[in-house]
N, C-alpha and C positions, 0 to 999 in steps of 0.2 A: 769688595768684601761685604757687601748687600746681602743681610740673610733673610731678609722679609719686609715686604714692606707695608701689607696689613692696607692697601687702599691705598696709599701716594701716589699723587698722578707722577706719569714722568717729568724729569727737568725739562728747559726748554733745549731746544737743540744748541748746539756745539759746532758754531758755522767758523768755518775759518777767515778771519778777518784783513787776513795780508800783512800781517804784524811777521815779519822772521823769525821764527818761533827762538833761536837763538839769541836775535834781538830783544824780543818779552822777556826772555827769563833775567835778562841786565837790566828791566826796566823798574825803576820805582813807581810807585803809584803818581807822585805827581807826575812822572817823564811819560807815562802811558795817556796820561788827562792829556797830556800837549798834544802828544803825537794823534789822538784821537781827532781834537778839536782842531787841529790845524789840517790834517792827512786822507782824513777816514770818513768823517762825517756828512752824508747827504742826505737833507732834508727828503721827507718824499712826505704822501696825506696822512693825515695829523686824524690821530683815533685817538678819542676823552673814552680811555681805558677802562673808567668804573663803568660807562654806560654797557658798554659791550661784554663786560666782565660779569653784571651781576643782576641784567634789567633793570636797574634802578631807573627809570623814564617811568615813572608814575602811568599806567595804564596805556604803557608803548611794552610791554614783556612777551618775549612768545612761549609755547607753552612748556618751551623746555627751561626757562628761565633766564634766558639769555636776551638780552636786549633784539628783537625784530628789525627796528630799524635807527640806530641811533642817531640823534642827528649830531652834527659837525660841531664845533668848538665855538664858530664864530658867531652860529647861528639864536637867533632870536625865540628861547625856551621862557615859558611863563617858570616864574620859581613855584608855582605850584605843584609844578609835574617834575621836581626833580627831587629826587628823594634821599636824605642824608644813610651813609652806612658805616659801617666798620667803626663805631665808637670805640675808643679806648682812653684807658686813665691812667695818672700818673702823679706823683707826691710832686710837691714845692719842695722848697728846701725844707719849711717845715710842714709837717706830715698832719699836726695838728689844725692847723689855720691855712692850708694853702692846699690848691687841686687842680689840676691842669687837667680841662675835656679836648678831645681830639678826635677828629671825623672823617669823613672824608663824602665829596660829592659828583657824581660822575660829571658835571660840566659846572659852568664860571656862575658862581649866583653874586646877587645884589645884599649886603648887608646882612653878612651869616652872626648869628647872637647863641647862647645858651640864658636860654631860662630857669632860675634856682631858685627853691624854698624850702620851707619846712615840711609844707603837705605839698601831695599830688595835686590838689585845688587849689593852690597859691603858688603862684609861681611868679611872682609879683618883680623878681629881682632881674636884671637885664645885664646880660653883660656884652659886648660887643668879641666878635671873633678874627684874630689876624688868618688873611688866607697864606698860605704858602706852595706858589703854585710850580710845580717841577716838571720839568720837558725834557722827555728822554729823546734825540734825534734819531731819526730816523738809519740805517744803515743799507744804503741799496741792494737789490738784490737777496737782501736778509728781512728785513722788518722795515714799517712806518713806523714814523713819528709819535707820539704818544703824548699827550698831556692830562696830567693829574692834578687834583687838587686838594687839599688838604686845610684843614681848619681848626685853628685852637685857640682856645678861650680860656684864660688865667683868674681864677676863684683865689679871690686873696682874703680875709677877713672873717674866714668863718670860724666856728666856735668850736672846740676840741671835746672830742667826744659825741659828733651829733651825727644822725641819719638826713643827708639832704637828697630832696627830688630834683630829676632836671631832664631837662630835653634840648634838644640840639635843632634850630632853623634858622631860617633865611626870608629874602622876603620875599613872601608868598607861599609860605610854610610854616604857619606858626604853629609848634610844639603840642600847646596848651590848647589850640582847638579841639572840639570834640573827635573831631576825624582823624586826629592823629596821636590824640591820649594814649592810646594803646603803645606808642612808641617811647615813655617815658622810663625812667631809669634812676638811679639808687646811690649812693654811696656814705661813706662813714668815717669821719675824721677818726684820726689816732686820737687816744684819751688822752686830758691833761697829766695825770701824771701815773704810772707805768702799774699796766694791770695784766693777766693771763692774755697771750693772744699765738695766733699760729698764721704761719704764712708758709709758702709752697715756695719750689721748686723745681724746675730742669733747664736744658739748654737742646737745640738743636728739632725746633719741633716742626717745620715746612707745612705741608698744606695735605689734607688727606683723614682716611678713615682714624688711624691712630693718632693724629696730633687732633681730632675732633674729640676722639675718647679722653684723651689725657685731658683737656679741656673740664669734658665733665666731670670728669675725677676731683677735677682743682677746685670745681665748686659746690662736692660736698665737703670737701673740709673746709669750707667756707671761712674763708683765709682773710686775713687784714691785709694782705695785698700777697702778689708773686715776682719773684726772682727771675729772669728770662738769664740765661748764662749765654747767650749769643748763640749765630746764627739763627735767627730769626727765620726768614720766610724762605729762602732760596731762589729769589727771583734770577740770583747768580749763580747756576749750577756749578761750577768747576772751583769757584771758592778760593783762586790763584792770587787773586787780587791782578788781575790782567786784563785789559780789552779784549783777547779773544776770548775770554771767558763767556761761556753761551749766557748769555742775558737773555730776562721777558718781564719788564717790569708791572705788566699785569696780574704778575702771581703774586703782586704785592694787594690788590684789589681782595683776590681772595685769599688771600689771609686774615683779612683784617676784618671781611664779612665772617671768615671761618671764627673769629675767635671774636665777634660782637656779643653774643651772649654774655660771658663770661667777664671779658674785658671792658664791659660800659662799667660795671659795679666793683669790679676787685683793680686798683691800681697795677699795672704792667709794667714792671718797672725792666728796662731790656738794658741789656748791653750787646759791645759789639764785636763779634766772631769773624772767622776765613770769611764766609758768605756775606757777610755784610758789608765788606769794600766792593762799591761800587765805583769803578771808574769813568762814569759816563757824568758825572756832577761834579766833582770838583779835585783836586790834586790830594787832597790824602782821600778820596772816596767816600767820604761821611755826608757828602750831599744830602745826598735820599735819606739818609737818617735824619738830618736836621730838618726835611720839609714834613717826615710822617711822625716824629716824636716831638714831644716839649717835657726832657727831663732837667734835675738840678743843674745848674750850672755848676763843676768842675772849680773854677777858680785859676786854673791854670793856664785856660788854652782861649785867648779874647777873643779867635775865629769859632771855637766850639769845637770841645770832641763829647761825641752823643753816648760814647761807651764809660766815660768817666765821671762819678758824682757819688755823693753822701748826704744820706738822713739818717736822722733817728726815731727809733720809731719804740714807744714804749723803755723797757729795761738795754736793749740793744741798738747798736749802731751799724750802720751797713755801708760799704764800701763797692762799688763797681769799676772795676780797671779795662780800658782797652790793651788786652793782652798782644791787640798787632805788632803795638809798640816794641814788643822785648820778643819777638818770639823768633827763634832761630831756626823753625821747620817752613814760615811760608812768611818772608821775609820783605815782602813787598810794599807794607808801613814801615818795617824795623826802623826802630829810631824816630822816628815821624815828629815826636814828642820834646827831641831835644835836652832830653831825662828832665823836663820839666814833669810829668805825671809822677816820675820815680820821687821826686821831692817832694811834690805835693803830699804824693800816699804817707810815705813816714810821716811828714805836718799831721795830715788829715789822720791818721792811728795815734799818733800821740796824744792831740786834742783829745780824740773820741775817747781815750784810753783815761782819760784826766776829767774826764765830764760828771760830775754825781748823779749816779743814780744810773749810769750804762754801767749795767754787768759784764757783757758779750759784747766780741767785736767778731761780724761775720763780715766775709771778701768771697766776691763772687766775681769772675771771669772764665771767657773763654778756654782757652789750651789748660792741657792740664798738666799740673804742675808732677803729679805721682798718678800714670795710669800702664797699665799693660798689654792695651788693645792697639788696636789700630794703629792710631797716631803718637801712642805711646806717651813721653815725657817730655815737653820742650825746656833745654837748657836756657834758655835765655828768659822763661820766669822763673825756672831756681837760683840764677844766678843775681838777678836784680832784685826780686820780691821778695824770697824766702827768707833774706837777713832779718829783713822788716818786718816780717809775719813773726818770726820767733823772737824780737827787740820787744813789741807790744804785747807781744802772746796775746795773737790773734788765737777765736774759737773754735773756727770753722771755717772752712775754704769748699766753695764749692763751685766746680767748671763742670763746662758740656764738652765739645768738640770730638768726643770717641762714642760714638753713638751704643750705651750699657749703662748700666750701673756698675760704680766699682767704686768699693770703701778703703780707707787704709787703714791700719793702727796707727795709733798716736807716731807720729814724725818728730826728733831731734835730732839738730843734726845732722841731716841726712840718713838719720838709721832709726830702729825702730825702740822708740821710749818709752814704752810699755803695750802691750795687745791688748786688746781691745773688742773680744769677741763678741758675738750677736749678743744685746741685752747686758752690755757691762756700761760701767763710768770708767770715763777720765778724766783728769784735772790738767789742761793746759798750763798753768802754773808750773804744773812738774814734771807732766810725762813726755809732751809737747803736744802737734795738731793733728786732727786728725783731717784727711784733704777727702773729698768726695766726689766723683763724675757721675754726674747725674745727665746723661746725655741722650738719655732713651725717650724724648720729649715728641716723638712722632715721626722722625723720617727716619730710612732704612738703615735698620739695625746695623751693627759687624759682629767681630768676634774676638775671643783669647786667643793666644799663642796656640797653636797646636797643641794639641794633649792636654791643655790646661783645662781644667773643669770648673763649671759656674759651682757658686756655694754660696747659700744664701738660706735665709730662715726657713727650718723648713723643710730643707735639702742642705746640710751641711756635711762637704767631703773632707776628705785630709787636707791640711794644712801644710801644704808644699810650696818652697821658695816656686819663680817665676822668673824664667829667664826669659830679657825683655832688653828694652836699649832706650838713651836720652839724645834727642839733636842735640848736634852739637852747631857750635856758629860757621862751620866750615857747610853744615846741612850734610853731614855724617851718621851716621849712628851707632852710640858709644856704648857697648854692651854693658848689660848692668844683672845682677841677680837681684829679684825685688823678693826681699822677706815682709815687705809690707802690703803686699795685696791680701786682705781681708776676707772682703764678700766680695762677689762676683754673679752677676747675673744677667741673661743676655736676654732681653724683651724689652719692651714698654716699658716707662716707667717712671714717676718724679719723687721729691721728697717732701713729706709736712714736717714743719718743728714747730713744738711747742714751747715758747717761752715762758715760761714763770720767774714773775719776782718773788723778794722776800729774804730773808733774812739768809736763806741756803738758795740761790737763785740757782736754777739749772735750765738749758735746752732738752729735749729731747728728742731727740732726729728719729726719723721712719722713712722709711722706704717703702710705696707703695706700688705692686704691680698693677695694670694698665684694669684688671677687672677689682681691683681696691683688695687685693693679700697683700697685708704686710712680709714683707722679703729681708727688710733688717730693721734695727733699732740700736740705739746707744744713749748713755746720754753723759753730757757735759757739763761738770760744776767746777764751780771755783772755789781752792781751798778748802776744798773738803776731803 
């Protein structure tokens, strides 16, 4: 149901892997990891991805940008000639004193560091970087071998509220040289204690002309950081959580050049979607996530899961859930968790909920919880989550996975606890949540039910229920009339909110289209 793709390159192919295709669909992710590494897997010549991905060989590029000649893994490269890319950032646990840099470099360097200071001429402070190097095997007849590498350096002790410089090298690349100043880059602690700030929004944004645009959109509204609502890059096109799933873990290379501009300065704070179980690393698939991220630790899970974690940031608290866990449409984590995340979450909303001086408690994941496209509604986060969402009177719920925007009126219940048309308030206290899919984040669009028409600022049609359906745990689908589809709008597209504290503290949600029109608005107080 692709209705534009606005520049995305294709996925990678879709090669059949000798898996019984009957067999896959019984398999869980770990029993697919087995069957991979014990069955399937043949080594063949080993390609250092970023080189070939993005030129990065320091004055080895040919003219189309592409690496000419790269050389081999094992081979003897001055670290002068390799050149760092794909920066991204991320909070500590706290958002004020704590900042995780993350890189990545087409081959193996010697002693990778981040240089920080106050000014771009001082950069006095030295911090050492863990590498994390991840080897995708090769599949004969399909692809080589691959090896990446990955780099991240943990900024603990900084001051809240401050603008720091920094640069990312290795040896034989120092940052702070004049030759490489141009490469330096920005970031900005959360304030000490909770002042005006805005941060973005979407999920589902791949690699391509409109996930570049939304990019730049994200940094005029120059954001205290962004929400990634999963599915990240699509290195995993079919998104099954399956070994036959057509894999190119190079499309991870360019994403991560595609979204360096933006993501060296504004913290990327991702979770994790269908696309992002990757079965090629480890039995629940969160490998790959754990060598190219360094987000909060969870608390629940001692092995790591990279889609689960909590900051605060300002007036507000934010919650990320790996929705694999509970979803009953693509079932191939389900359960993964042990309902250890399901306990944590209520812990983790209660605290947040208890904390002085948090207003808003916003939760952002994958599938979505109330949508009417595509993918529709997965029963198995209304059945596990939604209790907890409505216990804490959570603010704001926002998932990707149906590639649109679509708002809903306030939710209680399961039904609709007051409307909430373009440009009104509501008060979670009383009317209940309003849930959002923000999934128009750059790769190919879908659509409404038949005859259902977009509606949105601007363009606002009649107000007609929506006949639509919820997976059920059989992987059914259980018809539903939804009176709570709101806005509707099929393009581009993420969200900015503004938080304000104060004594009437509210959000203010926007929906911006991919050329910056506002398409909706709302906003959210408490007690008022």
């Amino acid at each position: 149901m692709a209705a534009l793709s606005r520049g995305t390159p294709p996925g990678p192919p879709v090669p059949d892997f000798g898996i019984p295709r009957p067999l896959a669909a019984r398999m869980s992710m770990a029993e697919q990891y087995e069957y991979l590494r014990t069955r399937m897997v043949r080594r063949r010549t080993l390609v250092t991805a970023g080189a070939v991905a993005g030129g990065l060989l320091a004055g080895c590029s040919s003219g189309s940008g592409t690496a000419a000649h790269p050389a081999p893994a094992n081979s003897r490269v001055s670290g002068s000639v390799v050149r760092p890319f794909g920066r991204h950032l991320a909070f500590g646990a706290d958002p004020k004193t704590q900042m995780r840099v993350s890189w990545q470099v087409p081959l193996a360097v010697k002693r990778p560091y981040v240089r920080v200071g106050l000014r771009p001429d001082d950069l006095g402070r030295r911090i050492e970087a863990e590498v994390r190097n991840l080897h995708t095997p090769g599949v004969q007849g399909v692809r080589p071998a691959v090896e990446q590498y990955y780099l991240h350096a943990a900024l603990d002790g900084l001051k809240p509220g401050t603008t720091y410089y920094y640069g990312v090298g290795h040896h034989g690349w120092d940052p702070a040289a004049p030759a490489h100043r141009a490469g330096l880059a920005s970031f900005h602690t959360a304030p000490a204690t909770p002042e005006r700030f805005v941060f973005t929004a979407f999920g589902d944004q791949g690699v391509g002309q409109a996930a570049n645009a939304n990019d730049h959109l994200v940094q005029r509204q120059n954001p205290a950081f962004h929400l990634h609502a999963g599915d990240i890059c699509y290195a995993d096109v079919n998104g099954a959580g399956k070994t036959s799933d057509g894999y190119d873990p190079t499309f991870w290379d360019q994403f991560l050049q595609q979204n360096d501009p933006v993501a060296k300065s504004v913290p990327w704070m991702v979770t994790t979607g269908n696309h992002d179980m990757e079965a090629w690393y480890s039995p629940d698939g969160y490998g790959g996530q754990l060598a190219r991220f360094s987000l909060p630790d969870s608390g629940f899970d001692p092995h790591g899961t990279p889609g689960a974690y909590a900051f605060t940031y300002g007036n507000a608290g934010f919650v990320a859930l790996d929705a694999n866990d509970v979803s009953y449409e693509i079932p191939a984590n389900f359960g993964h968790s042990g309902g250890r995340q399901t306990k944590w979450l209520d812990a983790t909303l209660g605290e947040l909920r208890a904390t002085k001086g948090v207003d808003f408690l916003v939760v952002f994941f994958h599938h979505c919880a109330y949508s009417t496209s595509q993918h529709a509604s997965d029963g198995g986060v209304r059945k596990e989550w939604l209790p907890l969402f409505a216990r804490h009177q959570v603010d704001l719920v926002i998932n990707g996975h149906n590639h649109v925007y679509e708002r809903t009126d306030a939710i209680k219940a399961g039904e609709v606890g007051r409307s909430v048309p373009i440009g009104a308030s509501t008060d979670p206290t009383r009317d209940g949540i309003v849930y959002v899919t923000a999934g128009g984040g750059g790769r190919d669009l879908y659509s409404f039910p038949s005859g259902v028409k977009d509606s949105y600022e601007g363009h606002v049609t009649r107000h007609d229920a929506v006949e639509t359906f919820a997976w059920t745990k059989d992987k059914e689908h259980a018809t539903e009339t939804a009176q709570w589809s709101r806005v509707r709008y099929t393009g581009f597209s993420l969200l900015s909110v503004e938080s304000r504290p104060g004594p009437s503290p509210r959000l203010t949600v926007s929906a911006l289209a991919e050329d910056g029109r506002r398409i909706d608005h709302f906003e959210v107080r408490r007690g008022g």
